[in-house]
C-alpha positions in Angstrom: 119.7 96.1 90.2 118.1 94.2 87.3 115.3 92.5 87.6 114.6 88.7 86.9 110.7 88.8 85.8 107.9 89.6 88.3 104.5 88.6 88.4 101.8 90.5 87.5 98.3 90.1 86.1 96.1 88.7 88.2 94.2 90.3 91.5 93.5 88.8 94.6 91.0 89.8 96.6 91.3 88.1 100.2 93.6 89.7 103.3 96.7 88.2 103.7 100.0 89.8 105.2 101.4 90.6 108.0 97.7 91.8 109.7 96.5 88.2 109.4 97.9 87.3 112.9 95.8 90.3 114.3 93.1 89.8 112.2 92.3 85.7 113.1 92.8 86.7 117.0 89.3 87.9 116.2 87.7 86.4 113.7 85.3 84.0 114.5 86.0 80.2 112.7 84.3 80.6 109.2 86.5 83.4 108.4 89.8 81.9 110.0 89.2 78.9 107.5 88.4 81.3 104.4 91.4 83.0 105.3 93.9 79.4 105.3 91.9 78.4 102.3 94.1 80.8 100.3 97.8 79.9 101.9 98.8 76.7 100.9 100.6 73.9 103.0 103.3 71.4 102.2 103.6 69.7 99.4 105.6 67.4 97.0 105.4 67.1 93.5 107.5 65.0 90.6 107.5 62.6 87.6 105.2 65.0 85.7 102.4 64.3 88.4 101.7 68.1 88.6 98.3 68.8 90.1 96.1 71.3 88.3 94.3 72.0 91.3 97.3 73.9 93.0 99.0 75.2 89.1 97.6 77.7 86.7 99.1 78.2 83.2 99.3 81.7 82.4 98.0 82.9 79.2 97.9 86.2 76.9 99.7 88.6 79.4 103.3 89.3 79.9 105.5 90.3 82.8 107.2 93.4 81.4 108.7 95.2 78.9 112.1 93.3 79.4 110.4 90.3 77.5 109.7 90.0 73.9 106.8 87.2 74.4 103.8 86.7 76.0 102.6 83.8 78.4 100.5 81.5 76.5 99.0 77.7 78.2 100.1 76.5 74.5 103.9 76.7 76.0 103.2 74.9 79.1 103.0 70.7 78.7 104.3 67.9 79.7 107.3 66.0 78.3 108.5 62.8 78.9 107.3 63.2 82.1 108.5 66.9 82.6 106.5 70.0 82.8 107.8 71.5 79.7 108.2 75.4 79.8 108.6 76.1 75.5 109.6 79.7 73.9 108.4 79.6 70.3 107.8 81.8 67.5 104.2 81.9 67.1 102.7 85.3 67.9 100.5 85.6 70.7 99.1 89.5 71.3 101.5 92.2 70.2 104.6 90.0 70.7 106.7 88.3 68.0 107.0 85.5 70.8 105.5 83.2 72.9 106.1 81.9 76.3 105.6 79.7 79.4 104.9 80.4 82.7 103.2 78.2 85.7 101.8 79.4 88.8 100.2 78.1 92.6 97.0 79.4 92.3 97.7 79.3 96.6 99.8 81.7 98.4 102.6 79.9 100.5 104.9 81.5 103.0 108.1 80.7 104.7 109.6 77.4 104.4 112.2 75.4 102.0 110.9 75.4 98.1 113.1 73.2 96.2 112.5 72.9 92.2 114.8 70.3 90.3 115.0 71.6 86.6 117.3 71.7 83.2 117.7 75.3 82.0 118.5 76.0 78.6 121.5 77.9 77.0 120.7 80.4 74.9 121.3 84.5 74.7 118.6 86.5 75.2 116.4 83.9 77.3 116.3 83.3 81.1 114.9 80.2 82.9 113.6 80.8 86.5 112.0 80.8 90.1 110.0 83.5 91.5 108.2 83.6 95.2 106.2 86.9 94.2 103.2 89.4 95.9 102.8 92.2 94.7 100.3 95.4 94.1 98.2 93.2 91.5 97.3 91.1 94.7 96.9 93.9 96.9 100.3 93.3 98.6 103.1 95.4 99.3 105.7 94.2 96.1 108.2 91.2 98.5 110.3 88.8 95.4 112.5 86.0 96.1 114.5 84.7 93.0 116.7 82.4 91.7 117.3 82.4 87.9 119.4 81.1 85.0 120.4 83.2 82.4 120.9 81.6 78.6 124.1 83.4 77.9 125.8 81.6 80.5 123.9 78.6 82.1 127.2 78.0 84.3 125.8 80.7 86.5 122.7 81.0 89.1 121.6 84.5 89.8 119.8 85.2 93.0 117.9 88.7 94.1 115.1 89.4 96.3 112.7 92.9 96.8 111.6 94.0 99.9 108.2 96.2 99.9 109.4 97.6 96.0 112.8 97.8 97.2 115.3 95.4 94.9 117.9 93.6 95.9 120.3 91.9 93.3 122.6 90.1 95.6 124.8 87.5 94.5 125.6 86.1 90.9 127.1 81.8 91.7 128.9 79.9 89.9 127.6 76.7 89.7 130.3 74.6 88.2 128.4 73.1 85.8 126.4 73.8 83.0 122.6 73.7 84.4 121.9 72.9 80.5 123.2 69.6 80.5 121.5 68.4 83.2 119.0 68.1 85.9 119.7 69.9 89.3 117.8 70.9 92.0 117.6 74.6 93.2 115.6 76.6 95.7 116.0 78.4 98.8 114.9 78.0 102.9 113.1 81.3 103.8 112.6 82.4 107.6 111.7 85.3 109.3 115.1 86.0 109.8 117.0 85.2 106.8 117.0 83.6 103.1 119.3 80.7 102.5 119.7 80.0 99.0 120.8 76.1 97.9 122.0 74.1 94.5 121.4 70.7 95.0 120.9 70.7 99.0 124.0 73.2 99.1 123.6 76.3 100.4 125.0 78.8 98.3 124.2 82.0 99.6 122.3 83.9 102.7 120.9 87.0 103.7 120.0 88.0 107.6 118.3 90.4 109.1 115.2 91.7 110.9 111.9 90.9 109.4 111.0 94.1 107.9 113.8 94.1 106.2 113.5 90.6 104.2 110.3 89.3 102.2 108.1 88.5 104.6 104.2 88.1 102.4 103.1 84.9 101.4 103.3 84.7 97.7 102.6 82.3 94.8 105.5 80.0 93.8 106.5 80.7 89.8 108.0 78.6 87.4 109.1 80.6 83.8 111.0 80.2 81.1 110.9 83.7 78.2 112.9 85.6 76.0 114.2 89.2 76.5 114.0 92.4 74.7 116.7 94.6 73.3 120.0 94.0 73.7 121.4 94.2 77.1 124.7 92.9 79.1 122.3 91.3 81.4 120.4 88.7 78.7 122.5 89.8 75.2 119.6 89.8 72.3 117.3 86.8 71.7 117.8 85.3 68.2 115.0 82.7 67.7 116.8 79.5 66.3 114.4 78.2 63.9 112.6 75.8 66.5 111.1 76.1 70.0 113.1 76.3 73.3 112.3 74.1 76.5 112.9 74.6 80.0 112.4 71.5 81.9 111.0 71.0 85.3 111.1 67.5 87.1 109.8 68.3 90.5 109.2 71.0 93.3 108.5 70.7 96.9 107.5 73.1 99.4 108.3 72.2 102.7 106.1 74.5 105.1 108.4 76.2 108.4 106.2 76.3 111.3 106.7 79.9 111.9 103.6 79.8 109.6 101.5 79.3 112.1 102.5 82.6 114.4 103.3 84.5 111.7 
């Protein structure tokens, strides 16, 4: 498997998972509320109208050693009404690179996220969606990904990981060059199964039990970086003399009512 970028870097330090439906059968109301306050509803965001009050920019940390750059608010704006995700070449801690990631501060669980974005086409630099929990929030490691890979921006990659277990499922053709244009890509998650969708197609699905998909409630990730090394997967990043953008138009987040038993 290879992995598209995880998140990392930042701790949470409330209960959420799969105890929480045991856990609010009794609790009394105060904590029930402090509980919710941290697992976001539905919501529906465009034209650059991005509310700060739900996104963090991430800043002076990066997600791995696959990346040659490091998240920096600097690379996160807005452009012509688009949140603008940049990759430039000013050096931000020990990388030769910087880059842009943007965050829920909330956690959100199943339901339909949609994000309508350009990618950019270059090698070595990957533009994509993460639904992530992990160990720096005190959760088992559950991913859902969709991602768009410079080398070849007529192509979605999709993976998940269950409790640290990857999954690198299905590579799509899109037939079209996400570059070029503005499409909209997300996926419907349910207990049962993960459909994956390119402009309210669906594209791929998994089934199965729910111990055996991502079932945590995780914060929805929008990135845009630049790789290390030299692999098949991302081919080595060349800066091109001037900085790279990712844009993002809108996301939605359309909350499935299994929320409330789950």
């Amino acid at each position: 498997m290879r992995k598209i970028a995880t998140g990392h870097g930042v701790r949470r330090t409330t209960l959420i998972g799969a105890s929480l439906a045991a856990l609010l059968a009794t609790a009394g109301p105060a904590l029930a509320d402090s509980l919710f306050s941290h697992i976001g509803g539905s919501f529906s965001e465009t034209s650059g109208s991005f509310d700060p009050s739900r996104w963090q920019r991430s800043d002076g940390w990066k997600a791995g050693g696959h990346m040659n750059c490091t998240w920096s608010r600097a690379n996160v704006t807005s452009r012509k009404g688009h949140l603008a995700l940049t990759v430039d070449d000013r050096i931000t801690g020990y990388d030769r690179y910087s880059c842009g990631e943007y965050s829920t501060h909330r956690f959100y669980g199943y339901g339909a996220y949609t994000v309508n974005l350009k990618a950019v086409k270059a090698d070595g630099v990957m533009t994509s969606v993460s639904h992530y929990t992990g160990p720096p929030f005190g959760d088992p490691w559950d991913e859902i990904t969709l991602g768009i890979a410079g080398k070849d921006t007529t192509k979605l990659e999709i993976s998940y990981v269950v409790n640290g277990v990857g999954h690198r499922n299905a590579v799509v053709d899109l037939g079209f060059d996400a570059a070029k244009g503005f499409h909209s890509y997300g996926f419907d998650w349910k207990p049962d199964g993960i459909v994956w969708t390119v402009d309210g197609k669906p594209v791929h699905e998994v089934s199965g039990r729910p111990e055996q998909l991502p079932r945590m409630p995780g914060r929805l990730m929008l990135r845009f970086w630049s790789a290390s090394g030299d692999t098949q997967w991302l081919r080595r990043f060349t800066y091109p003399g001037h900085p790279l953008t990712a844009e993002v138009a809108s996301v939605t987040y359309r909350e499935d009512p299994a929320n409330l038993s789950n």
